[in-house]
N, C-alpha and C positions, 0 to 999 in steps of 0.2 A: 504494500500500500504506500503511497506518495501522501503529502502532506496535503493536498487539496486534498483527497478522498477521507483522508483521517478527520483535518479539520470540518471537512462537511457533513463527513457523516455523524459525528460527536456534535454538534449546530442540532443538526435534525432531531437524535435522540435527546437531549437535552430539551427541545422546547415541542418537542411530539408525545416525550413518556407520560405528564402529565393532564395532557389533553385530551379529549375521547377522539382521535385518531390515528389512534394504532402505531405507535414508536418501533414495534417492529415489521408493520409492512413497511414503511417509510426507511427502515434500515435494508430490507430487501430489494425494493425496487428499482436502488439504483443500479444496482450491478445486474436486476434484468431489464434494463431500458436503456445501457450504455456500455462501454466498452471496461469499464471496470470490473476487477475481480471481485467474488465474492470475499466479503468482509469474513466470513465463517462465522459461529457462534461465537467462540471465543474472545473477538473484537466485541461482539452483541454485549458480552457479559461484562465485559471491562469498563463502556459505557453505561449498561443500567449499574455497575459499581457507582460511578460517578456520581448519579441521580440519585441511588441510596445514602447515599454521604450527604445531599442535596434534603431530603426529604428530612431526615432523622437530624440536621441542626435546625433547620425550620421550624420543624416538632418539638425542639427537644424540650419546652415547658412540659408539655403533655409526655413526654416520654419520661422525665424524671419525676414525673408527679406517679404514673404509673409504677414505675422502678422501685420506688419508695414503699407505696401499697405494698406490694408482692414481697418484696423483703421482713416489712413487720407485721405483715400478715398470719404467718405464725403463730407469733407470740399476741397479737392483739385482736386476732379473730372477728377484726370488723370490713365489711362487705360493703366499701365503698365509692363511690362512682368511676373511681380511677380503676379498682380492682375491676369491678363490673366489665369496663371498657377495655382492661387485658388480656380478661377474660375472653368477651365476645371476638376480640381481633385472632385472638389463637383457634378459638373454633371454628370462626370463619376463613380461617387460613388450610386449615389441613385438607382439604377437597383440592386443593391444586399442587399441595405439595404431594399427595400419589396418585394424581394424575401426570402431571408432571413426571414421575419416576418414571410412570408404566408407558409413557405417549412419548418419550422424548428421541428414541429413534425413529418413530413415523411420522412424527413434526419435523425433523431435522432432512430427512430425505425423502418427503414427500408434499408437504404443505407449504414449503416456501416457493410458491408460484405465484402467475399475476392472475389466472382465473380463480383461484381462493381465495385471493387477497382482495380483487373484484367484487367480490360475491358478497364476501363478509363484509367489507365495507359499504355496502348497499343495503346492506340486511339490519345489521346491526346500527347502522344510520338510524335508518325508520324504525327501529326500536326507541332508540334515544330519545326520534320527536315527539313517540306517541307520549313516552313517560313523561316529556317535558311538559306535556300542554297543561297538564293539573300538578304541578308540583305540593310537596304536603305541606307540614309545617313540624315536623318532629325534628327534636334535635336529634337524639340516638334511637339508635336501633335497636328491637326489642330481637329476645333473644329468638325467635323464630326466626324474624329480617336478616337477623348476622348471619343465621346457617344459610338461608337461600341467598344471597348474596356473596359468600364463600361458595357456593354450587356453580353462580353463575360465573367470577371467576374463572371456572376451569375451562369454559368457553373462550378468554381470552389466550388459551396453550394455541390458539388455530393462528397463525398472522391476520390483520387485519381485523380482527375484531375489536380492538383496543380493551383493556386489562383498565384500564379508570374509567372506557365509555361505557363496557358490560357492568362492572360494581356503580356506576352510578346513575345509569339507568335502573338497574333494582332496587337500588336505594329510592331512585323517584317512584317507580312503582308502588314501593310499599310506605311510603307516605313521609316520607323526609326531605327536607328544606334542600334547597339546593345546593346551601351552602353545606350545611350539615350532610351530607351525601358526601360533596367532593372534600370535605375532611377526612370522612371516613374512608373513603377510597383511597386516598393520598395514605392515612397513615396504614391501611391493610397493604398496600405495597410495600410497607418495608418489611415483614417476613417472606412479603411471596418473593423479591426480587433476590435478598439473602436465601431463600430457599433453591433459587435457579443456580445464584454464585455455590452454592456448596454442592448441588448436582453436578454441576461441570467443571468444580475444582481439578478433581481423579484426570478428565482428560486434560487439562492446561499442563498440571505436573507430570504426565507420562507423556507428554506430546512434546514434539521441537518447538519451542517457544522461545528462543532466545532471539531473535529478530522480534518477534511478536509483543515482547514484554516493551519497548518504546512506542508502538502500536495503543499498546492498553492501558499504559500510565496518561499520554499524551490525550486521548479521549476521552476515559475520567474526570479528567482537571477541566477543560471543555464543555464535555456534557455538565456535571455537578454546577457548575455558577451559570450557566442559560439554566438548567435546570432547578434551580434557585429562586431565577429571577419570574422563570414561566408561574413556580406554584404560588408566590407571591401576586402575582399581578390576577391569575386565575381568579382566586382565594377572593378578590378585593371586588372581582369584577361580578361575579356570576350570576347573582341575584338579579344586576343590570338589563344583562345581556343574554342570560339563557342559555341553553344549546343550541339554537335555531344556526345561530353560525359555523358551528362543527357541523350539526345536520349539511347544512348547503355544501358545505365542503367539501365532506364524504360523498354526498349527491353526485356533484363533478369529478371527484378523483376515480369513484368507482364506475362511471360510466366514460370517462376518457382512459382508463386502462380494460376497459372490453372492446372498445374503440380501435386502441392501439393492437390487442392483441387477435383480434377476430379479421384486420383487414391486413 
């Protein structure tokens, strides 16, 4: 990979991972719409590294507030909203973490196309607008919502379907604010994207990686502060502005790559 390719594609998933349009068809498509090599997974992982480092200082009130919970929980046996919220993010996490396990060779050498990536950004588009027309007004998720919203999660293992636009469309579905949705999406990515870096550790460390490793450093540092800057501005805007503009988005991207690939 050359430094355009790195720096771009680190751009892309920095200000794509956070958004409901899919950070890794957008990490795919370049290398099939252009003379570029494929990045591989392992560049994939290096940048949602980045974005994980991005997400968990952003959070980190609510992550030390939860941390705190769970440690004197033990000893003070109280059940409270921080635990609650640790709780529900773990139960809602584990549906992708053994999907993930059991799907990651037929995601890897079979689903990174543009008629999938097509498909699912079309589909899962007009999922997002339906959930967005009546948005709720819950702040958290009751413990039913965390499990079906960890379920749908495992929809975003497909590319293109976006991993924050499927949790935050079920969040709108089952009756949470918009805003309170794309928190909770935000922070349920930081197990699922640590759940991917620790799947594909075993190949980074038995693999020739020694070229790769200024590759993975370099789009980290990249992705992580766009990626910063995306959840920030998201976070501030959402209520504003709705999904209607990722809907349209996806509209146009998935029907000019059936466009491109059908003619």
């Amino acid at each position: 990979m050359d430094w355009l390719q790195i720096i771009a594609l680190s751009l892309i998933q920095g200000l794509t991972e956070f958004l409901p349009v899919s950070s890794s068809a957008h990490l795919v498509l370049p290398a099939q719409l252009t003379d570029w090599p494929d990045q591989g997974l392992a560049f994939d992982v290096g940048v949602h590294f980045g974005t994980l480092i991005a997400v968990v200082i952003y959070f980190r009130v609510e992550l030390t507030g939860m941390s705190r919970a769970l440690i004197n929980f033990p000893a003070q046996q109280a059940y409270t909203p921080e635990i609650d919220l640790a709780f529900k993010l773990a139960a809602a996490t584990l549906p992708v973490v053994i999907a993930g396990w059991l799907g990651k060779t037929l995601i890897e050498d079979h689903l990174r196309t543009v008629p999938v990536i097509a498909s699912t950004t079309l589909l899962f588009g007009a999922a997002l607008w339906i959930a967005d027309r009546r948005p709720g007004t819950k702040e958290r998720p009751e413990w039913s919502s965390a499990i079906l919203i960890g379920l749908a999660q495992t929809l975003a293992l497909i590319p293109g379907t976006s991993r924050s636009g499927i949790t935050i469309t079920a969040a709108l579905m089952l009756g949470l604010s918009r805003t309170s949705a794309a928190k909770f999406s935000f922070l349920l990515s930081i197990p699922a994207i640590a759940g991917a870096q620790l799947l594909l550790t075993l190949d980074l460390i038995n693999g020739d990686v020694d070229r790769a490793w200024r590759d993975l450093v370099s789009g980290a540092l990249i992705a992580g502060l766009s990626a910063y800057l995306c959840i920030h501005y998201f976070i501030a805007l959402v209520e504003r502005t709705g999904m209607l503009p990722y809907v349209i988005y996806r509209g146009l991207l998935g029907a000019i790559l059936l466009i491109i690939y059908f003619l």
